[in-house]
C-alpha positions in Angstrom: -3.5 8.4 17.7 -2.4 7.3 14.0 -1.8 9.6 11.9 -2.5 8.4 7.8 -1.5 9.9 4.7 -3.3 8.8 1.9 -1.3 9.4 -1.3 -2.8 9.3 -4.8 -1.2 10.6 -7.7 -4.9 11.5 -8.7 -4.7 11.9 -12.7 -7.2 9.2 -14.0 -10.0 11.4 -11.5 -9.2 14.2 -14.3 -9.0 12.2 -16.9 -12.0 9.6 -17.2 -15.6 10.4 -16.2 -15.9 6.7 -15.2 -13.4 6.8 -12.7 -14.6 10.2 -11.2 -18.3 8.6 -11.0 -17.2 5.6 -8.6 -14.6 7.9 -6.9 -16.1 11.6 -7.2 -13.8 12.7 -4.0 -10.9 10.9 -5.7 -9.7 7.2 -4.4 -7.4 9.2 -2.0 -10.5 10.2 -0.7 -12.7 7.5 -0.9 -9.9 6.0 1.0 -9.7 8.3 3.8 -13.2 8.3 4.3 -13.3 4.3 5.3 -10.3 4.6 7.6 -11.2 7.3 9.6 -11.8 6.8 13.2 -11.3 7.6 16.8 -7.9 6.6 16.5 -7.1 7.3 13.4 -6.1 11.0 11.9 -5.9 11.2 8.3 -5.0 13.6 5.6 -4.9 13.3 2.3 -1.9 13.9 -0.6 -2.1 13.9 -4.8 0.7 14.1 -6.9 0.2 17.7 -8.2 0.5 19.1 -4.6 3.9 21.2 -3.8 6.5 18.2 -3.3 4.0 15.7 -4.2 2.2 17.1 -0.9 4.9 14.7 0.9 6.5 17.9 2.6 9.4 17.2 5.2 6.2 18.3 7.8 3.8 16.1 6.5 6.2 13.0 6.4 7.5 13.3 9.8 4.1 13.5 11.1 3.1 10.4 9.2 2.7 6.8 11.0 1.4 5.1 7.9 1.1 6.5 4.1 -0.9 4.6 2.0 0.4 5.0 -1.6 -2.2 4.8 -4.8 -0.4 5.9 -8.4 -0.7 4.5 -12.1 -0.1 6.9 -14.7 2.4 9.0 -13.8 5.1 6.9 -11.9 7.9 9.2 -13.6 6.5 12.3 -12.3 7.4 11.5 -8.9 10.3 13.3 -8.0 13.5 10.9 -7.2 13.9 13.4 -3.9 10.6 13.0 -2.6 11.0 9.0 -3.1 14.5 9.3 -0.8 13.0 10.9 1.5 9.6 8.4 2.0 12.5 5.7 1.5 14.0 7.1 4.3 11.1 7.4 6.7 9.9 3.7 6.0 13.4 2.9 7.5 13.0 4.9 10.6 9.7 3.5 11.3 7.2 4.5 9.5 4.6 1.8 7.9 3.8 1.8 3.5 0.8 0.3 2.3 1.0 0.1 -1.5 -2.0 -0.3 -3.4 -2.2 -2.5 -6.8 -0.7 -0.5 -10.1 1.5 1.1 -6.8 3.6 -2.0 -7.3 5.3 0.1 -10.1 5.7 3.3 -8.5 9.3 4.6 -7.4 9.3 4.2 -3.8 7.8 0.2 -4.0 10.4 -0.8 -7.0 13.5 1.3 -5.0 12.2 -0.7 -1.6 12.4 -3.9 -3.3 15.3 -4.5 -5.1 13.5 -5.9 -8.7 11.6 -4.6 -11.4 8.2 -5.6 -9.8 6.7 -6.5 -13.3 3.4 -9.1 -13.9 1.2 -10.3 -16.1 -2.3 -8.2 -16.3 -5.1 -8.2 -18.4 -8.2 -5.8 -18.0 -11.2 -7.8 -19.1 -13.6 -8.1 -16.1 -12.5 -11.1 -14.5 -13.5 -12.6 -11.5 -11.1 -12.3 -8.7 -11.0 -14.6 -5.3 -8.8 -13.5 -2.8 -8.0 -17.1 -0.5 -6.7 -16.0 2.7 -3.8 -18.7 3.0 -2.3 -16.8 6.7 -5.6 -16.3 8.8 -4.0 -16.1 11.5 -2.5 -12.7 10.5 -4.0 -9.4 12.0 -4.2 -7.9 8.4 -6.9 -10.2 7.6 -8.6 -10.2 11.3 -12.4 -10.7 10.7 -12.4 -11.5 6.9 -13.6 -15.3 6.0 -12.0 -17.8 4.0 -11.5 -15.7 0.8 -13.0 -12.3 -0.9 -14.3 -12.1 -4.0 -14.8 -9.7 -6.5 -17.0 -10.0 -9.3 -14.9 -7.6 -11.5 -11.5 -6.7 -11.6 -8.2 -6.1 -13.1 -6.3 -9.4 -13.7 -3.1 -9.9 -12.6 -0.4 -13.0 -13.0 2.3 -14.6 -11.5 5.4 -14.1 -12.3 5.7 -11.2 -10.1 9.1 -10.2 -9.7 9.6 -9.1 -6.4 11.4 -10.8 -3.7 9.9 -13.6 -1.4 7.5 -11.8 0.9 8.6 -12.5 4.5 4.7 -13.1 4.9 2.4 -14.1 2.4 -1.1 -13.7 3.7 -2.9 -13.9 0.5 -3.2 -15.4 -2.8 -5.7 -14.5 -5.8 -7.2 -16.7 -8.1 -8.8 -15.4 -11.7 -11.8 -16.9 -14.2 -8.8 -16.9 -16.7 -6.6 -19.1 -14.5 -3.9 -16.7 -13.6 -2.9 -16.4 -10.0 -1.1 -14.0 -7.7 0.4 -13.2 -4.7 -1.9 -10.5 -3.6 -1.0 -9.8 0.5 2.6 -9.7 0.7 4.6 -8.0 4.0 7.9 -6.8 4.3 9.7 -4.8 6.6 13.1 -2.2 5.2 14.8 -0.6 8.5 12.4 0.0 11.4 9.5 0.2 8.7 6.8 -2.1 7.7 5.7 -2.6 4.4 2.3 -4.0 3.3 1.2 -4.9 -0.9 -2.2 -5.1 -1.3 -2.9 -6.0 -5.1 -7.2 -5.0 -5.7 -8.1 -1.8 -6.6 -8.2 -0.8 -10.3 -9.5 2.6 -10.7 -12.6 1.7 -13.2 -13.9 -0.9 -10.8 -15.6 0.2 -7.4 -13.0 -1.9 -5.6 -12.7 0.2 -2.7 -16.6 0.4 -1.4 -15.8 -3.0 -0.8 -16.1 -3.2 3.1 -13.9 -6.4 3.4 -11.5 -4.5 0.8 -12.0 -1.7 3.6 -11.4 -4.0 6.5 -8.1 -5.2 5.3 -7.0 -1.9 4.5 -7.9 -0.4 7.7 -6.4 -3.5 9.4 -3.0 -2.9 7.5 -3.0 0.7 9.4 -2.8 -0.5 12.7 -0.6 -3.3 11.7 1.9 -1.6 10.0 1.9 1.5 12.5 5.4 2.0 13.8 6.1 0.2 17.3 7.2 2.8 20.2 10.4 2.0 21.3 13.7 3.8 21.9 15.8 4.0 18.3 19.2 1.5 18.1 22.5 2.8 18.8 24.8 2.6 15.9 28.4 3.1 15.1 31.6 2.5 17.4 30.2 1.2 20.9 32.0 0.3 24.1 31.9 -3.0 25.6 29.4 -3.3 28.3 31.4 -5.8 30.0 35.0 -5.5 31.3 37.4 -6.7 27.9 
């Protein structure tokens, strides 16, 4: 069994009726919903929950958290981002979802500022699948396209993905690296660039199917933790 926590710092919901029409349980919810399965146990997290509802409990019995946030980047505390840090290094996977490439925990993971190019004027968006031989995009075509969405460009400053699975193309003629993995520690890291709030992104079922492919992918493999420290020599010296 996988266990998921789906975070979402859940503000525009409150905020703008247009949001809460697509998503009326919240995307957190809308989210959890899609990924649920036999195999999959899921709970659900917002920002105004005690600690961020990222509790030392809740963490330590999360495989994969799934990380949604916009608005209120600032508002996450800098202890509960140590302490996800420090879980995605033991082993436990991070899917961050688009304006999530901002948030705390993505921007202390990577290294850079993570800043783009974005535009929110309905564009187009084609998402070409340039790795298909990856398990994130198992059962998804040659691209998927949206008819409306959030733009964003290249430059994106974060560092060279060790894979780069996909790559988004724009009516306005931006592109983007939109499926980028990484692995911290023990820990697997998956950026997934769709999903702005006004836009029913995530009824997408292909949007869906890579997302609930990034679960199992980035679920934490079962083997024995590393030794560390001063070790004695297996052979004789």
């Amino acid at each position: 069994m996988v266990n998921v926590t789906v975070w979402n710092e859940n503000r525009h919901e409150q905020k703008n009726p247009v949001v809460r029409d697509i998503y009326p349980e919240g995307i957190h919810g809308t989210i959890a919903n899609f990924i649920k399965e036999d195999q999959v146990q899921v709970k659900t997290a917002t920002l105004d929950d005690p600690e961020h509802g990222l509790t030392e409990e809740v963490l330590n019995s999360t495989d994969v958290l799934i990380w949604w946030g916009h608005l209120a980047h600032d508002e996450v505390e800098d202890v509960i981002v140590e302490k996800v840090k420090q879980r995605v290094l033991e082993g436990m996977g991070l899917i961050v979802l688009h304006s999530g490439h901002f948030s705390k925990i993505f921007k202390t993971l990577m290294g850079t500022t993570c800043d783009l190019k974005w535009r929110e004027a309905n564009d187009k968006e084609r998402l070409w699948i340039i790795d298909p031989s990856h398990p994130i995009v198992e059962g998804i075509g040659e691209f998927i396209e949206l008819e409306e969405e959030e733009m964003y460009g290249e430059h994106f400053d974060i560092p060279a993905p060790e894979q780069l699975i996909m790559m988004s193309w724009f009516s306005g003629g931006e592109v983007f690296r939109s499926g980028c993995t990484y692995q911290r520690g023990k820990g697997k890291i998956f950026y997934f660039r769709p999903g702005h709030e006004t836009y029913p992104t995530y009824h997408n079922e292909e949007i869906q199917k890579v997302i609930k492919n990034a679960v199992s992918w980035a679920k934490p493999t079962e083997r024995k933790m590393p030794v560390y420290g001063n070790a004695k020599p297996l052979e004789q010296i």
